[in-house]
C-alpha positions as CSV (number, residue, x, y, z in Angstrom):
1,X,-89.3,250.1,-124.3
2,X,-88.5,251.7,-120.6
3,X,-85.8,250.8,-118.2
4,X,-88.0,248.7,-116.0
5,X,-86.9,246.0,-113.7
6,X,-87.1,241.9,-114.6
7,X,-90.5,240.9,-113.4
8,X,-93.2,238.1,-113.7
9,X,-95.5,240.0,-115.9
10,X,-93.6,243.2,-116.6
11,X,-94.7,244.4,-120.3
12,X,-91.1,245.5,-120.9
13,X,-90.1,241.6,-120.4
14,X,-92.9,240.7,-122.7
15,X,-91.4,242.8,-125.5
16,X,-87.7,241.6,-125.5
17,X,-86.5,239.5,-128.1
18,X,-85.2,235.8,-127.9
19,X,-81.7,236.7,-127.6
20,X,-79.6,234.9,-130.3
21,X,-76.1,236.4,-128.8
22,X,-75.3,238.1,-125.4
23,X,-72.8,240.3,-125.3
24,X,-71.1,241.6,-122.1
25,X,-68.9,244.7,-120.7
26,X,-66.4,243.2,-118.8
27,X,-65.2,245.7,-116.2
28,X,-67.7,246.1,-113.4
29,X,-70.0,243.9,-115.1
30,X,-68.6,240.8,-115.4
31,X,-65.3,241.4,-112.8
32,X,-65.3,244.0,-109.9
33,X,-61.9,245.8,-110.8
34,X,-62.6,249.3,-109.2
35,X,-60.2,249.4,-107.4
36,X,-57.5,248.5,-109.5
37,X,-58.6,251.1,-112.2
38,X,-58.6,253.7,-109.4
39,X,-55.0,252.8,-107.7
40,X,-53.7,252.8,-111.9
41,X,-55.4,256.5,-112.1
42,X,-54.1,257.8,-109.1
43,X,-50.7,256.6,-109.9
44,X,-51.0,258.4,-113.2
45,X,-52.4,261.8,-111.6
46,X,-49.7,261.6,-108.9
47,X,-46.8,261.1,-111.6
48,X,-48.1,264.3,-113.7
49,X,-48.4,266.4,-110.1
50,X,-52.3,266.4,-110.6
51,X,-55.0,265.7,-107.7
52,X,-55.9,262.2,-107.6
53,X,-59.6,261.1,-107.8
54,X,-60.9,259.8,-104.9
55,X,-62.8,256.6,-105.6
56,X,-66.2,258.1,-106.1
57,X,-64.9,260.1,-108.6
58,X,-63.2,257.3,-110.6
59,X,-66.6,255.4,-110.5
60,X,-68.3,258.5,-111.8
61,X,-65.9,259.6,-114.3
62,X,-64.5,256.1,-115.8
63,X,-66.7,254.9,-119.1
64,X,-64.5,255.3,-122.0
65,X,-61.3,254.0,-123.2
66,X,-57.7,255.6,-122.1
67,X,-57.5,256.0,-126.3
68,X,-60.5,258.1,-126.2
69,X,-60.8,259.6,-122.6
70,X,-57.1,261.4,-121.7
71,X,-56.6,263.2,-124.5
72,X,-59.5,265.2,-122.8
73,X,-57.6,264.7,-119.3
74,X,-54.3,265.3,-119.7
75,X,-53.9,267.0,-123.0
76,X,-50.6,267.0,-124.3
77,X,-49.1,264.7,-121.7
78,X,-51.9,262.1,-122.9
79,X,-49.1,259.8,-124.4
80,X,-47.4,259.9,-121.3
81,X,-50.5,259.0,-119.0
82,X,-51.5,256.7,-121.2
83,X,-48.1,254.2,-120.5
84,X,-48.1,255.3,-116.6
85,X,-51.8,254.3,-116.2
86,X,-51.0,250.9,-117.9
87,X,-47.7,250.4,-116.5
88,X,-49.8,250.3,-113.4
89,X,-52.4,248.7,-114.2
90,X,-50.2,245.8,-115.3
91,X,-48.5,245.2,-112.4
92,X,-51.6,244.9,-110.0
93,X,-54.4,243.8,-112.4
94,X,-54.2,240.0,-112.2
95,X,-53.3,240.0,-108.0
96,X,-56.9,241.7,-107.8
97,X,-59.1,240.6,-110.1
98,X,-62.4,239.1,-109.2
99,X,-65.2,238.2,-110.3
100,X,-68.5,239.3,-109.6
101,X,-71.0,237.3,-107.4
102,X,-72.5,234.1,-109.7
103,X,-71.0,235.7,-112.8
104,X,-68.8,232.4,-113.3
105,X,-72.0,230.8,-113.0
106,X,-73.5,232.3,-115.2
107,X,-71.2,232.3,-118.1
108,X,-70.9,228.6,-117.7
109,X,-74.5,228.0,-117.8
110,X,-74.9,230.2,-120.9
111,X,-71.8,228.7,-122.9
112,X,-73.2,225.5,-122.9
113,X,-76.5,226.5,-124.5
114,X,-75.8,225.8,-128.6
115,X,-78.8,228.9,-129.5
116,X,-76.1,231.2,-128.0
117,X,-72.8,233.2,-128.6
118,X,-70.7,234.7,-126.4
119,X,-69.1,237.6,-126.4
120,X,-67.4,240.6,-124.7
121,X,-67.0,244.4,-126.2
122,X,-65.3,246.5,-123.2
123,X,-62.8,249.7,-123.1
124,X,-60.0,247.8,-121.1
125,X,-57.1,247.0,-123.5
126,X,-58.2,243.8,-125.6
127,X,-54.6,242.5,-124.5
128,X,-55.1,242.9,-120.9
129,X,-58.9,241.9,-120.9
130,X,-57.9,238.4,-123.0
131,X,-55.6,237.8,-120.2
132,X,-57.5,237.9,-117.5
133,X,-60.4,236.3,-118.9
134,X,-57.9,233.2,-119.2
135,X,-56.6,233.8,-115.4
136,X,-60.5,233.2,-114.5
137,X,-60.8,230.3,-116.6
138,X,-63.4,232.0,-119.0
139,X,-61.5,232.8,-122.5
140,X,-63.4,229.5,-123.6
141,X,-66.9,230.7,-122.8
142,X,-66.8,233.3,-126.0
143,X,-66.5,233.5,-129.3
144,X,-64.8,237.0,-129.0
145,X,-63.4,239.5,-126.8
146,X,-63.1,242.6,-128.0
147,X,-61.2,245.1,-126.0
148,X,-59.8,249.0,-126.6
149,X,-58.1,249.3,-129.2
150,X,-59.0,246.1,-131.5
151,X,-61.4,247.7,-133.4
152,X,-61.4,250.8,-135.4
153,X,-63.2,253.0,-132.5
154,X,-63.8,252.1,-129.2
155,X,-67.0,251.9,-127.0
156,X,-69.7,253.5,-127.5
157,X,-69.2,253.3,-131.4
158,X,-70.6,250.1,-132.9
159,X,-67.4,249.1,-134.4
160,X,-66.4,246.7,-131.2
161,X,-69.8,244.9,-131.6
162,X,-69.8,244.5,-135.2
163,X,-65.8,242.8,-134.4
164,X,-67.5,240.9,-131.6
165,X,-69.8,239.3,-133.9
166,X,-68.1,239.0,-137.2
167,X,-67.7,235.2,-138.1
168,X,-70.4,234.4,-134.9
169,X,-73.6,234.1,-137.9
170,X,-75.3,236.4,-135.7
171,X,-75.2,240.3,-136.7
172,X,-75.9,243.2,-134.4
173,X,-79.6,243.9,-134.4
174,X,-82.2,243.4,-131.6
175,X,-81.6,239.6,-131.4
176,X,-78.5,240.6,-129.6
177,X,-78.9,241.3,-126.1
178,X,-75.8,243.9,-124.7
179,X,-75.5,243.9,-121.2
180,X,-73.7,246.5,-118.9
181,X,-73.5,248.4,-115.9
182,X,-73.1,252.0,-117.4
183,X,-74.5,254.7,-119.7
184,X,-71.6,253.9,-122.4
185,X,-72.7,250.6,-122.6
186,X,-76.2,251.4,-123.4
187,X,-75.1,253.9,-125.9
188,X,-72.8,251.0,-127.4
189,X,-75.9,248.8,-127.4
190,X,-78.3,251.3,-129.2
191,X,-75.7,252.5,-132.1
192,X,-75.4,248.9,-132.9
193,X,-79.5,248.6,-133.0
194,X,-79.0,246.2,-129.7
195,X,-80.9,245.5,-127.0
196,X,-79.6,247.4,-124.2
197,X,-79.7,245.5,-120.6
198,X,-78.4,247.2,-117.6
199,X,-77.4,245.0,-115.0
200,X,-76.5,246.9,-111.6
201,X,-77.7,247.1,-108.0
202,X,-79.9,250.6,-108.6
203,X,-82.9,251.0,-110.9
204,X,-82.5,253.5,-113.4
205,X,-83.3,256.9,-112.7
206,X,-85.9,259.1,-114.3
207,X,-84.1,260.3,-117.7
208,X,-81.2,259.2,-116.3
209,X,-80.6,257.6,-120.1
210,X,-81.8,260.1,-122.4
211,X,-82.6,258.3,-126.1
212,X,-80.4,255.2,-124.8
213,X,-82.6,253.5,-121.8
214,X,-82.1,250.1,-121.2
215,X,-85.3,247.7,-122.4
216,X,-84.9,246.8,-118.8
217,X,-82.4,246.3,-115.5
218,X,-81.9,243.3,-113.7
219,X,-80.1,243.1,-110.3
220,X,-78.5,239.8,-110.6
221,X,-77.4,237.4,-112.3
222,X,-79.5,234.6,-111.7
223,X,-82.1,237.2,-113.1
224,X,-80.7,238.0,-116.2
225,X,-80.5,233.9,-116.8
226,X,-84.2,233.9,-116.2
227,X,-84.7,236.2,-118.9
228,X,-82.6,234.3,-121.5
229,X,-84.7,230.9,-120.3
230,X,-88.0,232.3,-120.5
231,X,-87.5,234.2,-124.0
């Protein structure tokens, strides 16, 4: 199946399985928390006398986990980025968290279907990501969240998934829809045999996805419900 956006009659539609679980990435997905990720980084670079990133870069640049990602970034100091970005992080994270448009919505809708579990596999620290999903009034929508550092390997490694699932009665395969915003998410999604959905504003480009394309992209949330209800 091709990327291809959620239409009346799209063959890539046709072909998805009835999801039996959804999972979701939480940052960016789920809650818009750019910007808090971005003033967290820049307080990190600043502290080690490095350039900032400006905001597009952040966006660019930001898929994996601190665990995984600034070894690669700061190198030896990676210890010490690692508790300046999350010092930061903690102070601001709750003051600015939203959620995306009709995700509430969404969730709520979903969480009441008994044919469905919930869940969330994401690179923000499980601790972090548990609390805010009780700040939003959500922690009772899923069966798991599964953040950075919970499982044995982070995202894109199956591991989270296979955590997300475990005691659900559902096991990773094609029944289970993932659903996320970026390319580590779809690589998440195919190592666990998953379906991959990508859920953002922009189609997918050509090859933009190479051996991980999403079975399709929807825009919206009130499109990916459609989706689920017409399975």
């Amino acid at each position: 199946m091709t990327g291809r956006p959620a239409a009346g009659g799209d063959p890539a539609v046709a072909l998805l399985p009835p999801p039996q679980a959804l999972l979701f990435d939480w940052d960016n997905t789920l809650v818009d928390t750019w910007s808090t990720i971005h003033h967290a980084l820049k307080v990190t670079f600043e502290a080690l006398g490095e350039r900032p990133w400006t905001l597009e870069e952040t966006r660019a640049n930001v898929r994996q986990s601190a665990r995984e990602a600034f070894p690669a970034l700061f190198g030896s100091r990676a210890e010490e980025a690692t508790r300046l970005f999350y010092e930061a992080f903690e102070r601001d994270h709750l003051d600015h968290l939203r959620e995306r448009s009709g995700a509430g919505a969404l969730l709520a809708e979903l969480a009441r279907r008994s044919d469905l579990t919930l869940g969330v596999v994401s690179n923000k620290t499980g601790r972090f990501l548990r609390t805010e999903a009780e700040q939003l009034g959500w922690a009772g929508h899923f069966h798991r969240l599964v953040g950075a550092t919970d499982a044995a390997r982070d995202k894109p490694a199956r591991d989270p998934v296979d955590l997300a699932l475990d005691e659900s009665g559902c096991v990773a395969g094609p029944s289970v829809w993932f659903v996320g915003d970026t390319d580590i998410d779809l690589r998440c999604a195919v190592n666990a045999g998953c379906t991959p959905i990508l859920i953002r504003d922009e189609p997918p480009a050509v090859g933009e996805f190479p051996g991980h394309e999403p079975a399709v992209h929807v825009t919206s949330f009130d499109a990916l419900l459609a989706l689920t209800l017409h399975r």
